[in-house]
N, C-alpha and C positions, 0 to 999 in steps of 0.2 A: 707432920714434918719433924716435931724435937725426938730425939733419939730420949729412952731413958732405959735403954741398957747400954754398957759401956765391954767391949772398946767398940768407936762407932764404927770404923770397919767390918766389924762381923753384924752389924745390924743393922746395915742398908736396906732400906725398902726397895728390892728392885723389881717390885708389881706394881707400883706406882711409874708412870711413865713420866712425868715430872722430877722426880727425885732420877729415875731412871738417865734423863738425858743431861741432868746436871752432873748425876757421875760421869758421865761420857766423855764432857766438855772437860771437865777438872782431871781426869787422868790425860786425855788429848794436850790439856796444856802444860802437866808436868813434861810431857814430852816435848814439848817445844820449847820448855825453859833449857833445856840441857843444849837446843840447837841456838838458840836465839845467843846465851854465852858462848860458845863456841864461837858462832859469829864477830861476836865484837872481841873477841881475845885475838882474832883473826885480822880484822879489818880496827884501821882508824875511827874512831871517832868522829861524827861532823865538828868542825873548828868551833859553831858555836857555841860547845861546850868547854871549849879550852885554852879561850881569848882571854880568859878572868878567873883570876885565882877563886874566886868563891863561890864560880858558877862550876868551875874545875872540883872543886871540895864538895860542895854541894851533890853534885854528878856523885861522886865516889861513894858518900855517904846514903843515896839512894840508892845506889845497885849492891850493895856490902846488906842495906836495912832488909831490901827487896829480896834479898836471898836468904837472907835469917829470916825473913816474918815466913819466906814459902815453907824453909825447911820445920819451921814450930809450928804449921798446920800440918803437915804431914805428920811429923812425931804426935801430937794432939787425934788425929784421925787414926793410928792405929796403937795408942798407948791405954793401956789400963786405966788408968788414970792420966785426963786430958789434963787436968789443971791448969799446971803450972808451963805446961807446954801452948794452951791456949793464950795465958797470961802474956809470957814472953811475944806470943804472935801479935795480941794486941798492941803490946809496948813498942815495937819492932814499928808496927801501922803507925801510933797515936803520935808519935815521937820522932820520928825523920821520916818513913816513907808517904806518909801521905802530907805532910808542912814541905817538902824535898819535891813532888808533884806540883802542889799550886806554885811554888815559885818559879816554877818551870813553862808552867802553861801559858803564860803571856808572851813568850818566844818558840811557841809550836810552830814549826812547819805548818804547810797546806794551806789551807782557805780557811781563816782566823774565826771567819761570821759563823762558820759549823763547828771549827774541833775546839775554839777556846769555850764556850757555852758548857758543849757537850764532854770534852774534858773533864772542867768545872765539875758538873754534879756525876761525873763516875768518880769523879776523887773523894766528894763528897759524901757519896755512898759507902764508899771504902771505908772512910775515917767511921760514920755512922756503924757498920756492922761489926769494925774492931770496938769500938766504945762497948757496944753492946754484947762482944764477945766478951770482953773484961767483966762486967755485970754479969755474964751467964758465961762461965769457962769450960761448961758440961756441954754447951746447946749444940745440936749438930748442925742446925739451921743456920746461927751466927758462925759459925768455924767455916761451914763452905761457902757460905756467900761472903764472906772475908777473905777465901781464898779466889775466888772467883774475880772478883775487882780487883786484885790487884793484877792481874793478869794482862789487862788491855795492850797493855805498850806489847806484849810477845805477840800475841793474835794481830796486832798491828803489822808485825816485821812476817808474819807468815802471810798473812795475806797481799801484802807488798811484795814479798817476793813472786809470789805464783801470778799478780796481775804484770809485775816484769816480765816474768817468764813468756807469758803467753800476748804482751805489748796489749792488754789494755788497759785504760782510763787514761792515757798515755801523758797528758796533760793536767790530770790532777790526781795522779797515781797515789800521792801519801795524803790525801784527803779523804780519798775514797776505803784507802786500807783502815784510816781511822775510823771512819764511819763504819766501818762492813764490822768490825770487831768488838764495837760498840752494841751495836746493834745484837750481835749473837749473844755478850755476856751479859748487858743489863737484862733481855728476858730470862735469862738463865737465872736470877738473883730476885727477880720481880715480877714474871712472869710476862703475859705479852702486853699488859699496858705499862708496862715499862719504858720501850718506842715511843708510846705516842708521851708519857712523861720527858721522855729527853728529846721531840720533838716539839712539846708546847715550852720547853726551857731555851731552846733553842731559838723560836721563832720570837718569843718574850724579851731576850736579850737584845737581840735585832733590833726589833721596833724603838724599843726604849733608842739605842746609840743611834738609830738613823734620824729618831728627831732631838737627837741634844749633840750628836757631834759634828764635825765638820768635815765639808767632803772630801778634803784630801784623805783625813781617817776612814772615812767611809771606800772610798777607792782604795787602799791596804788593806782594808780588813776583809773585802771580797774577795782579794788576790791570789793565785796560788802563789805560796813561797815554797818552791821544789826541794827536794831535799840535794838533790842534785848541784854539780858544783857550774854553775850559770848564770849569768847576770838577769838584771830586773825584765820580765815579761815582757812588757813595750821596749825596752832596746832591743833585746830579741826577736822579736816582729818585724822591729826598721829594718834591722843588719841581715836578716832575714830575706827582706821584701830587697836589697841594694844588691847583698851577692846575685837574688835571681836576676838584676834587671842586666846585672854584667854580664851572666849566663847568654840569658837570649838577648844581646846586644843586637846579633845581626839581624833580627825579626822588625828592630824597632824602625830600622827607616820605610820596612810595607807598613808598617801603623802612622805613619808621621802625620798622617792626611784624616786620621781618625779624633774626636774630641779626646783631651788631654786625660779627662776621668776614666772615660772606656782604652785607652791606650795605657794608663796605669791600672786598669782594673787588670786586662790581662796579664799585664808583668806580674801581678800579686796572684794572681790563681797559679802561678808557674815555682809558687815558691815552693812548693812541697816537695815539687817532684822533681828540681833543676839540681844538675851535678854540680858541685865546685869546680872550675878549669884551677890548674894549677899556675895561678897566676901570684905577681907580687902586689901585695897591697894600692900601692900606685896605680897599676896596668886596671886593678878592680876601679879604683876610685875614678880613674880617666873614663872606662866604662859605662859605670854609671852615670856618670857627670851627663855625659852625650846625652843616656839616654832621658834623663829628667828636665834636661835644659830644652825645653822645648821649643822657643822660638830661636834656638842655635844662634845665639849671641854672645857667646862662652863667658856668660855670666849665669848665675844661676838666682832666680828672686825670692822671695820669701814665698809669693803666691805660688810658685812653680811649684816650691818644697813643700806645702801647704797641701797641695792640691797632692800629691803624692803620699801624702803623710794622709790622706782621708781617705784615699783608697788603699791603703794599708790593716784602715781600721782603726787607726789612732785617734781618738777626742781631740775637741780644741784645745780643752784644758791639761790637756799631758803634751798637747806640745810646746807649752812653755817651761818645762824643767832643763835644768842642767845639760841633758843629754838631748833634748832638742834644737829649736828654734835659737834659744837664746846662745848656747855654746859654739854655736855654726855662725849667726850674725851677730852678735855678740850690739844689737842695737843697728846692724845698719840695713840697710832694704836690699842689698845684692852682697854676693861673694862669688869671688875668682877662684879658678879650677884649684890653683895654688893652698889656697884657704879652705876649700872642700877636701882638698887631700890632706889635709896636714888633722882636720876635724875626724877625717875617714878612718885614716888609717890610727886615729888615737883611741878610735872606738872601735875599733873591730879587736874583740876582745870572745872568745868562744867560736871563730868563724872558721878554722882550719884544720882539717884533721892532718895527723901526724902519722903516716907510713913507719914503721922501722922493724926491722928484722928480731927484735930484741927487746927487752926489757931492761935496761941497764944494771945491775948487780949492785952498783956501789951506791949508798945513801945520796952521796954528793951529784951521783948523775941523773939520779931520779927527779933529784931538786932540779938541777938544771932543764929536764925535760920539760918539767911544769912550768919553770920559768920562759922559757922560748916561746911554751905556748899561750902563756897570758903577753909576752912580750911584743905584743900585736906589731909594731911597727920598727922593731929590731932597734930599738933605741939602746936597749942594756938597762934601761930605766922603767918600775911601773910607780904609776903616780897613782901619789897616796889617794887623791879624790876618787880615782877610779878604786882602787883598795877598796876603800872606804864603802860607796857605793854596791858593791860586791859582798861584803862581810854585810854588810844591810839586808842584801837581795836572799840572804842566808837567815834571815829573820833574828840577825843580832838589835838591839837598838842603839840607835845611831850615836848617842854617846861611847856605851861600851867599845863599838867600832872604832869608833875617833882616838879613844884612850888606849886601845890597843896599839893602833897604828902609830902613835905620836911614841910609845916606849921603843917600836923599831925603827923607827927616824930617828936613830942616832944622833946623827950630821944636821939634822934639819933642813934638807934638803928638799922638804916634799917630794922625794922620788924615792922606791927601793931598788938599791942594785942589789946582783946577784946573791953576794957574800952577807950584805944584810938577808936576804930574804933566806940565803939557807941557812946561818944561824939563826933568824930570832921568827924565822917563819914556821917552824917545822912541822906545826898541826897542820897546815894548810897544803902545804906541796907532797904532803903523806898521805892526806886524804885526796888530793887533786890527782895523782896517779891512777887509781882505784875508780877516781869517779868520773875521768877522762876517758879511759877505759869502757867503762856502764855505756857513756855518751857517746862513743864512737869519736870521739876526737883524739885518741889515740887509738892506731890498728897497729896490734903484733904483728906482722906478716908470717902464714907457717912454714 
């Protein structure tokens, strides 16, 4: 594998099928470095990275290190002398891109139990093969497996796109694009027990945190956190499983005569496939109401809501958060249509798509599109808990969220009106267009 004539460009082994399909990889992915920037010179940012000046800096300083360590392997790969170009690529690794990575990796999207593990030691690799390219600034060996790891995050975004393109993994799309890219470049650098290395690192981490942590940690760390702009999984399920039941409202008095669980099982097979009616949040909430209240005493009881929430799929213990149980009875044993719509319609947050012929032109009406459509219940106000909650489901952590939010809370209001939110929102209702759009909650009309 070490080259020991120089430039290594002209003295590639390419009868070796190994060296052969690592060049493959390594020219493949200079070409999708050119797409992958493009991309993001194109498109926002997700907000996660720009709620915090240091995670904002940080960001900067990894994609500026990221683009100099690529471009000193390339100069290193076809220079006379690699030296000093090898040197530089190390420096570029040892020194902000890969310290710029671990700091990042505790806020990864997707399913935390796979990509923070597996993250972890491709980052680790990287820093290893730049160390070792600094010790050896000749070796071709360290040059392209240096070039190779740092790669992941582009192969990440190419393969994310084509499982969009073609709607699969649909539900843990940027976990699986992590895995998939992981998967092709650590063989690429280690060959094939490389996998089974980042799958015993993987399963290792696992066991340890499932018996030392606690399970609410244990239930986030399994979760997908979408890249997508959408609230936490299980609220998405309920509001999910409540539009359907509005849906097929009329179905529900031929079930009325059926057990309560098989009457709510069907409402929830129906959630896939049921259109939204273009109703107002009320007309939904009155809807559903009928249909969960099952002994039609236009009360609704916890056991009612209970018994709905388990044929949804929802755990015991997820229905006591915030956005369950406790926010709807706030402590008491029943609530009034009154009180389920005012709970409804505060949460129906992601549930509507927007028709418009247009795309607004001006900054300010973009802002306001977004706003209207998180503005669930046409108050003019979103509340900051709900914010909060939301910049969380984004895989911020919940301080950073909080301190975010408390700088645009001006007034101290606990609510953002519009004028707050498009001044001091702007990563958010700039990415929220774009990714309202992706989700079909916002339709162009042609």
């Amino acid at each position: 594998m070490e080259s020991t004539y120089l430039p290594h460009s002209k003295h590639v082994d390419w009868e070796d099928r190994e060296t052969t399909f690592r060049m493959y990889v390594a020219y493949t992915s200079l070409l999708f470095d050119v797409g992958v920037l493009a991309y993001h010179f194109s498109t926002p940012f997700h907000p996660k990275f720009y709620v915090r000046t240091a995670r904002r800096t940080i960001l900067r300083l990894h994609i500026l290190s990221g683009c100099l360590e690529i471009l000193a392997c390339v100069g290193a790969y076809y220079s006379e002398d690699p030296t000093n170009w090898a040197y530089a690529a190390a420096l570029f690794a040892i020194l902000s891109h890969v310290p710029s990575t671990f700091y990042q990796i505790p806020t990864v999207l997707g399913i935390k139990a796979f990509l923070v593990p597996s993250l972890a030691i491709v980052t680790a690799l990287h820093g290893y093969y730049a160390i070792n390219l600094a010790l050896n600034p000749t070796s071709f060996h360290y040059l392209l497996s240096t070039y190779m790891t740092v790669h992941i995050y582009a192969w990440s975004r190419v393969f994310f796109a084509l499982y969009y393109r073609f709607k699969l993994f649909e539900n843990h799309r940027f976990s699986a694009a992590m895995l998939t890219s992981g998967m092709l470049l650590v063989p690429s650098v280690m060959g094939l027990y490389g996998n089974v290395m980042l799958l015993a690192g993987v399963l290792t981490t696992d066991i340890i945190l499932r018996l030392t942590k606690s399970h609410d940690f244990w239930v986030s760390w399994t979760t997908e956190h979408p890249r997508e702009l959408a609230s936490a999984p299980e609220k998405k399920v309920v509001l999910e499983a409540l539009i359907a039941a509005a849906e097929i409202a009329h179905s529900v008095e031929a079930l009325s005569e059926k057990a309560p669980k098989e009457r709510y099982a069907h409402i929830c097979s129906k959630v896939m496939s049921a259109n939204v009616r273009n109703q107002s949040p009320r007309d939904k909430a009155y809807t559903v109401f009928r249909a969960i209240d099952v002994d039609h005493n236009n009360e609704l009881s916890v056991e009612e809501f209970m018994d709905f929430l388990t044929a949804c799929g929802i755990k015991q213990d997820e229905m006591d958060g915030a956005l369950m149980l406790n926010s709807l009875f706030e402590g008491n044993k029943v609530v009034t249509f009154k009180e389920f719509s005012t709970w409804f319609t505060k949460n129906w947050i992601h549930s509507n798509s927007h028709s418009i012929p247009h795309l607004p032109r001006t900054p300010r009406g973009q802002a306001k599109l977004v706003f209207d459509i998180l503005d669930s219940d046409s108050s003019g106000v979103l509340s900051i808990d709900e914010l909060e909650h939301l910049l969380v489901s984004w895989g911020l952590p919940a301080n950073e969220a909080a301190g975010y939010l408390k700088n645009v809370d001006k007034d101290a209001s606990n609510g953002v009106d519009f004028d707050e939110f498009y001044q001091h929102m702007e990563t958010i209702w700039k990415f929220g267009v774009q990714s309202f759009i992706d989700e079909g909650k916002i339709i162009v009309d042609p």
